[in-house]
Every structure is written in structure tokens, then in C-alpha cells.
N, C-alpha and C positions, 0 to 999 in steps of 0.2 A: 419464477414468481416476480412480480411489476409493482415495485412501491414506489409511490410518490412522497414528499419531502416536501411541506410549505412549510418554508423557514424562512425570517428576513433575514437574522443573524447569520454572516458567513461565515464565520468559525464554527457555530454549531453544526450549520449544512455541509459544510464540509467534513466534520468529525464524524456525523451519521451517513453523509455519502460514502465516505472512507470503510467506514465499518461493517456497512450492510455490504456493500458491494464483497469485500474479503470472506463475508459470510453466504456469499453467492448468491445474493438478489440481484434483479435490475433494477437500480434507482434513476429516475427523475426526480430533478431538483427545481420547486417556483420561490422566488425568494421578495414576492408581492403575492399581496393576495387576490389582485385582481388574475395576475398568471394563474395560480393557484385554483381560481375558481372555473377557469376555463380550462385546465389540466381534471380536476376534480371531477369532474360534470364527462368527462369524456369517454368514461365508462373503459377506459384498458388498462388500469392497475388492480391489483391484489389486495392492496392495504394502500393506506391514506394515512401519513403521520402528518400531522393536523397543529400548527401553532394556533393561539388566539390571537398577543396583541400583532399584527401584520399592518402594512403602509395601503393603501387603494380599497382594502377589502377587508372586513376583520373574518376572525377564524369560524364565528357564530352565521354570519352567513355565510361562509361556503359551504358547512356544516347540513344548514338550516335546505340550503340550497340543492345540496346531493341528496338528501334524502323526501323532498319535495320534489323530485323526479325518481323516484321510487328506484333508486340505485341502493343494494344491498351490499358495495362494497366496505369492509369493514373500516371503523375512524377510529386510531388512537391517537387522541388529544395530548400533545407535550407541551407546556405551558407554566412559566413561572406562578402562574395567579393560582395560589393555593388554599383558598375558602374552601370551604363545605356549598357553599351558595352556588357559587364557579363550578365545582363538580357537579352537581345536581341538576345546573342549568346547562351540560355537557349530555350528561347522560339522557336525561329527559328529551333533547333534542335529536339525539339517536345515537350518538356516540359510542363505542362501544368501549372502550378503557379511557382510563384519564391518569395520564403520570406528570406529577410536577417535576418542574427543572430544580435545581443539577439534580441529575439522575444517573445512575451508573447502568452504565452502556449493557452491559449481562442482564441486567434486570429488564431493559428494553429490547434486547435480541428474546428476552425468553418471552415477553408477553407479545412480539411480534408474532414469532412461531405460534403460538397457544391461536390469535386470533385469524390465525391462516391456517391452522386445522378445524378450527370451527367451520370455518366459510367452507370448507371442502364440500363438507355435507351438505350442505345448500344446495352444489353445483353437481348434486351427482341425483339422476334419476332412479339409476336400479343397481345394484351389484349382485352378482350373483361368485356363488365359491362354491366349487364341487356340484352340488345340488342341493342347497342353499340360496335361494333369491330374497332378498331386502328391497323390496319398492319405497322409496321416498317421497313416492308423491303421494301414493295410498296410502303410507306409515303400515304397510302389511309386509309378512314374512312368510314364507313357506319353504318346506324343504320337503325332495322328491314327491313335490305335486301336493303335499298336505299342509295346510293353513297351520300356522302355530301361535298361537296366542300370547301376546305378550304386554306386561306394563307399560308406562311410560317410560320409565327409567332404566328398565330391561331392553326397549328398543334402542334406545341411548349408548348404552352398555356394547349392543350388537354393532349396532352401526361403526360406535370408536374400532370395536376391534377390526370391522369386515373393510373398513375405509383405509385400515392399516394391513392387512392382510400379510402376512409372513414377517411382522414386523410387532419386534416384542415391546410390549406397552406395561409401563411401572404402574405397580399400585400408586403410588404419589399422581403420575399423569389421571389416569384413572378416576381417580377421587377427584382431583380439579376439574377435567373435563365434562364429568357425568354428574356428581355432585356439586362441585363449585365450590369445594372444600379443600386447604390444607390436610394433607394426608397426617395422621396421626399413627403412629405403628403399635397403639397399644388398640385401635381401632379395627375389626375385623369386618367393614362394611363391602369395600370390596369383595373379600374371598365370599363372603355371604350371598352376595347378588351374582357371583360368578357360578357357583356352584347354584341356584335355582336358574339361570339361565342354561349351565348343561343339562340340568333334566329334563328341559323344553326342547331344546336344539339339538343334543347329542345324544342322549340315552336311549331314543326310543328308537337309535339308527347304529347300526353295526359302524359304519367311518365315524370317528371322532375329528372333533373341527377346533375345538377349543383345547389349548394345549397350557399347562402350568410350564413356567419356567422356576427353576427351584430357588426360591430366596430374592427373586425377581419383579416376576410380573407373569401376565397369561401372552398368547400369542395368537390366532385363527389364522390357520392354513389347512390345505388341502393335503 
């Protein structure tokens, strides 16, 4: 995965270059925003960590600028300027997270990953497991040839798991990714929509696809 870094500060750029990289990204670093917005606009990164106040360019237009060439790479905004006004005028522009400075670096590796399993989905047309197909462009499902009808939040549900495939997902991820909730463990909203989604996907078929892990989370494999 390819993240870009516009930072003017070099202490900071270098604390996030250090970090991301140990945690196995490849980072690019513009430390103007004029570099920045010709890095930005170039369409080969992952993620886009995005200052505002910057020297040649501020961050609002490069912002403004990526996403007026209909680039869906994702932008999280890292920026001292901590209004309500400042965030709203982020997100509204298409921004997808907005973290103000100082900021602890875990809390930024975590909403790095979170914004780089979203995008996954975007970039994938079809998955198919066992005989199971997920079409993303049609938002349709079938398994062994037969359409299977599902909600919005139930295709949501499939997708996270089939995108992850052999790969155990927490109720906590779970909840964030499909609800965009803090998971709460007195809350039983997961298991609820997991359990109406095997009686669509698994039941009415001898292989089972959807697997509980005990005390965990679920898993989807073959």
C-alpha cells in the first residue's frame, strides 16, 4: 500500500514517514503544497494524509482539487486547526477522516488501516468463494447459480467478511466498519445480523461459509 504525506513540518514528516514505513507502507513525502498537489492529483497512492496550513498551496485546495478529478483516493486530514467549522469544511469537501494534531500515532495507524479497508471494496468488481459470487458493481449476490436477496447492511456485512476471506473479523471491526459504531458488548447487533445473514447465504446449502470464532469474531471461508 502507497501513502502520500503533505506535511511542511519536518519533524512531523519524518515521525509519520518513520512510522508508517516500520508498519509496512510505502510512503511518499511532499513538504509544500504545491509538490503535494502534483503528487495528489497523480492517482498512485492508497491514502492521502493531507495537512491544511502548507507554504505554495493550502491543503483545501489540493483537497478540493483531487476530488474535482473525480479521484476516489481516500484523504485523511491531519491538522492543528481544530474547529467544528474546520472539520465540516473537510468533510463536506470530501475528506474522509479529519484528526487534529498532536495526535497519537496508534490512533493514526488505526484509522489509516480502517480507511484502506474501506477503499478495498471500491476497487474490487466481483468476488467469488466456493460458489458464492458478490458482484459490486450490480450490488447482487448469488450462490450456486441462485440470486439471494439481501439488505443494504447485510450486503455490507457480506462484502467485509468475503473481502477478508479466511481472515477473522472482531465484532468491534465489524460494528465500526458496517455500522460506524463503537462496538458496545452489552450490544448484540452484530451476532443478530450475522445470524439472519446465514439463513440467506448458508442454510439453504449443505457447505457452510460463515464460521463463528468462539468469544471472537466470525470468519468466511471455503
Amino acid at each position: 500500500m502507497k501513502i502520500l504525506i503533505v506535511e511542511d513540518d519536518a519533524k512531523t514528516g519524518a515521525y509519520l514517514t518513520k512510522g508508517l514505513t516500520e508498519s509496512g507502507f510505502v510512503v511518499s513525502l511532499a513538504d509544500d503544497g504545491e509538490r503535494g498537489l502534483e503528487l495528489a492529483t497523480s492517482g498512485k497512492h492508497d491514502l492521502i494524509i493531507l495537512d491544511i496550513m502548507l507554504p505554495r498551496c493550502d491543503g483545501w485546495t489540493i483537497l478540493n482539487e483531487v476530488r474535482c478529478d473525480r479521484q476516489q483516493t481516500p484523504i485523511l486530514i491531519l491538522t492543528a486547526r481544530d474547529s467544528v467549522t474546520d472539520r465540516v469544511k473537510g468533510l463536506d469537501l470530501g475528506a474522509d477522516d479529519y484528526l487534529v494534531k498532536p495526535f497519537a500515532f496508534s490512533e493514526l495507524l488505526a484509522r489509516t488501516r480502517s480507511l484502506l479497508r474501506r477503499g478495498q471494496a471500491t476497487n474490487t468488481d466481483m468476488v467469488r468463494i466456493a460458489d458464492l459470487e458478490i458482484d459490486f458493481t450490480r450490488l447482487r449476490v448469488t450462490r450456486a447459480g441462485q440470486p439471494i436477496r439481501l439488505s443494504r447492511k447485510e450486503f455490507s456485512l457480506l462484502s467485509l467478511l468475503a473481502l477478508h476471506a479466511g481472515e477473522l473479523q472482531s465484532r468491534t471491526l465489524i460494528a465500526e466498519q458496517v455500522w460506524n459504531m463503537n462496538f458496545d458488548s452489552v450490544t448484540n447487533v452484530v451476532d443478530v445480523a450475522i445470524s439472519r445473514l446465514r439463513r440467506k447465504v448458508d442454510d439453504p446449502f449443505e457447505k457452510k461459509l460463515i464460521h463463528s470464532v468462539r468469544g471472537m469474531g466470525y470468519v468466511l471461508e471455503d
